[in-house]
N, C-alpha and C positions, 0 to 999 in steps of 0.2 A: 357315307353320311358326313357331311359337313359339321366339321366341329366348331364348337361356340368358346368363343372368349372367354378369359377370367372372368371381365368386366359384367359380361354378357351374363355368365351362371350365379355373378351374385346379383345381380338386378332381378335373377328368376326367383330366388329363395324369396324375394319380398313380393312377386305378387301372386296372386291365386286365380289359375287360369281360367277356373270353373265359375270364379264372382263376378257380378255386375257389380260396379261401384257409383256409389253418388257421385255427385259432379266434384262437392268440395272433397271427399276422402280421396277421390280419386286424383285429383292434382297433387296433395299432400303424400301419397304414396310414390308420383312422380318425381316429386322432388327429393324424395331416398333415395333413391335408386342410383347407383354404379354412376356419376360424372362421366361423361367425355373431354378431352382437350379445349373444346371450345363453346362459345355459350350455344347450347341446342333452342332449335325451332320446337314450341309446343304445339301439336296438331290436333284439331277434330277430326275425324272422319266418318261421313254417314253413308249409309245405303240408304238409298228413300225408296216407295215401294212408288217407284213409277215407270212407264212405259215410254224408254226416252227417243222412240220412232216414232210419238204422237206428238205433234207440235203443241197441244194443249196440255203435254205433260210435261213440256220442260223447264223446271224449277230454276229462275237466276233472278239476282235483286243483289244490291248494294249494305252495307251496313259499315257507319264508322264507328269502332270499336272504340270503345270513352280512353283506352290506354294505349293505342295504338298497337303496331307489332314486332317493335323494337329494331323494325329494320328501316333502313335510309332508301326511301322511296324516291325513283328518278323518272322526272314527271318531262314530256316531252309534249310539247305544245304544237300544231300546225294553226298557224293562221296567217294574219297581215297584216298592213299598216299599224296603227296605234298601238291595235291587239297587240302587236309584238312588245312594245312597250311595257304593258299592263304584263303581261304573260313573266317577264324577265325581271319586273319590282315582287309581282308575287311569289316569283322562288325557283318558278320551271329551268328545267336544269339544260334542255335543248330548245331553242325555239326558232319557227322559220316558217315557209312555206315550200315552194318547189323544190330549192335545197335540200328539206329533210325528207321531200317526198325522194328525191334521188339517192341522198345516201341509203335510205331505209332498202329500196326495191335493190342495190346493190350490197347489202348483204347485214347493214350495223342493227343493231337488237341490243344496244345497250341499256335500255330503260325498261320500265315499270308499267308505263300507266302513259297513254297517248291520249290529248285529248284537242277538240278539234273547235275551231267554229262552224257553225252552218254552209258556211259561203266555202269550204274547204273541201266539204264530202264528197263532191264532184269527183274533185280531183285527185282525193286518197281514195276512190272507187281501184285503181289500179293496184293498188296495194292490200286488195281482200285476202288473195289467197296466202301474201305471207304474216298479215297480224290475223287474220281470222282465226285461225287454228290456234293459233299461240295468247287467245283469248286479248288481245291487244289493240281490236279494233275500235275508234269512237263508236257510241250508241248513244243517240238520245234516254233509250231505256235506262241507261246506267249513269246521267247526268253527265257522261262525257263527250258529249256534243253539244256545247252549249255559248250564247254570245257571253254569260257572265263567267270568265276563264277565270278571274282574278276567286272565286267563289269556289269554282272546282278546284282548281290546284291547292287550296286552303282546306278544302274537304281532303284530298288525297293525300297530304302531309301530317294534317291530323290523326291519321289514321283509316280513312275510307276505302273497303277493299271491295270487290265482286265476287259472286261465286255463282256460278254453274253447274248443272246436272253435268257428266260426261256419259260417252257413250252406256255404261255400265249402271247409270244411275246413281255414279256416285258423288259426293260432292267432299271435297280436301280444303283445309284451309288453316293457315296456322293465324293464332289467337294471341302469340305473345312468344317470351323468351324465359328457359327455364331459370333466367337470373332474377323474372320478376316477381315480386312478394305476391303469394298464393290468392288475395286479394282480388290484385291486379288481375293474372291469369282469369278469374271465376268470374270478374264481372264483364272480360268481353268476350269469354265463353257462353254466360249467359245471354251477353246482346244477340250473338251470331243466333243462337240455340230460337231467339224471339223471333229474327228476322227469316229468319229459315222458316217457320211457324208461319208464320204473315202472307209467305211466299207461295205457301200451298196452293195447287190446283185445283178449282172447284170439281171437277173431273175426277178426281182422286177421291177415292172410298177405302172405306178401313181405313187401317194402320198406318200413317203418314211414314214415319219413320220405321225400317226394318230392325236396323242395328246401329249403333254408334260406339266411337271408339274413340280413346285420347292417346297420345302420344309425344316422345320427344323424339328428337333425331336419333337416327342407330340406335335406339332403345325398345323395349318391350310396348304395347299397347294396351290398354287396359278398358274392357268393357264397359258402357257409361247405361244408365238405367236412366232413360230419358222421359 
């Protein structure tokens, strides 16, 4: 059996593995717990009760978190002409056209968040199988296929993230940084919690939500009573 850290057995004494916790106790109980070296990712994590081999069950939608998520988001633009312009005033940190579609199919994945114009998807068609999976691809659905770039790029730095069902049905998504005042934390845990809500499939009966969980990096999880 795998032995657990110092750090590790005193972060257990402070939680009670048999409770469900409110949203705000359970952040507060977070922020007790045992430090790491460096500032941790705070996580939701949900089981939804859906059936994610039915195309009408797969839960994804957008939400910008009113506090962001403490991380430096690298927004990678494909378009053209002007658009380049516009793309590189409002902040995007790679922008181009053919060029980025070559370095990308040649192996770079430095960025965040790809976002495209219309007149591009053509020709990022060849590039499905490697941002498809890595959740990276533009989509109309998620406002990153769109002519107003200067608009999206300003949503994604503000904060605007995606989230999808995965195979398992489950959906992950961190809400903040455990350095941020518990406030912070609660209010774009509740966005996500609304937009997740919103996103339901009509298709879906009973119990939306299975289980939910909050966490920090390397640390314990604690059961969230939704």
């Amino acid at each position: 059996m795998k032995s657990r850290s110092k750090r590790y057995k005193e972060s257990e004494k402070k939680v009670d593995a048999n409770k469900t916790y409110g949203l705000k106790e359970a952040i507060t109980t977070l922020k007790e717990l045992a430090p790491i070296k460096f500032d941790a990712s705070v996580d939701l994590h949900f089981n939804l009760n859906v059936d994610s081999k039915k195309s009408d069950q797969l839960v994804r939608g957008t939400v910008i978190l009113p506090h962001g998520t403490g991380k430096k988001i690298r927004v990678m633009v494909f378009c053209k002409g002007e658009s380049e312009k516009i793309a590189k005033e409002a902040g995007a940190d790679y922008v181009g056209s053919q060029e980025l579609i070559d370095k990308v199919s040649q192996g770079f994945l430095g960025f965040d968040c790809a976002i495209a114009t219309p007149e591009m998807m053509k020709d990022l068609s060849r590039l499905g199988k490697i941002l498809g999976p890595r959740g990276l691809m533009p989509s109309p659905k998620t406002g990153t296929v769109t002519n107003d770039i200067e608009k999206a790029i300003r949503d994604v730095k503000k904060g605007k993230v995606e989230f999808r069902t995965d195979k398992q049905g489950g959906i992950h998504l961190s809400v903040g940084k455990i350095s941020f005042p518990e406030e912070k934390i609660y209010d774009n845990a509740v966005r996500l919690i609304d937009a997740l809500n919103e996103a339901r499939p009509h298709s879906v009966k009973g119990k939306f939500v299975k289980s939910a969980f909050i966490s920090s990096t390397m640390n314990l999880g604690l059961r969230l009573e939704i």
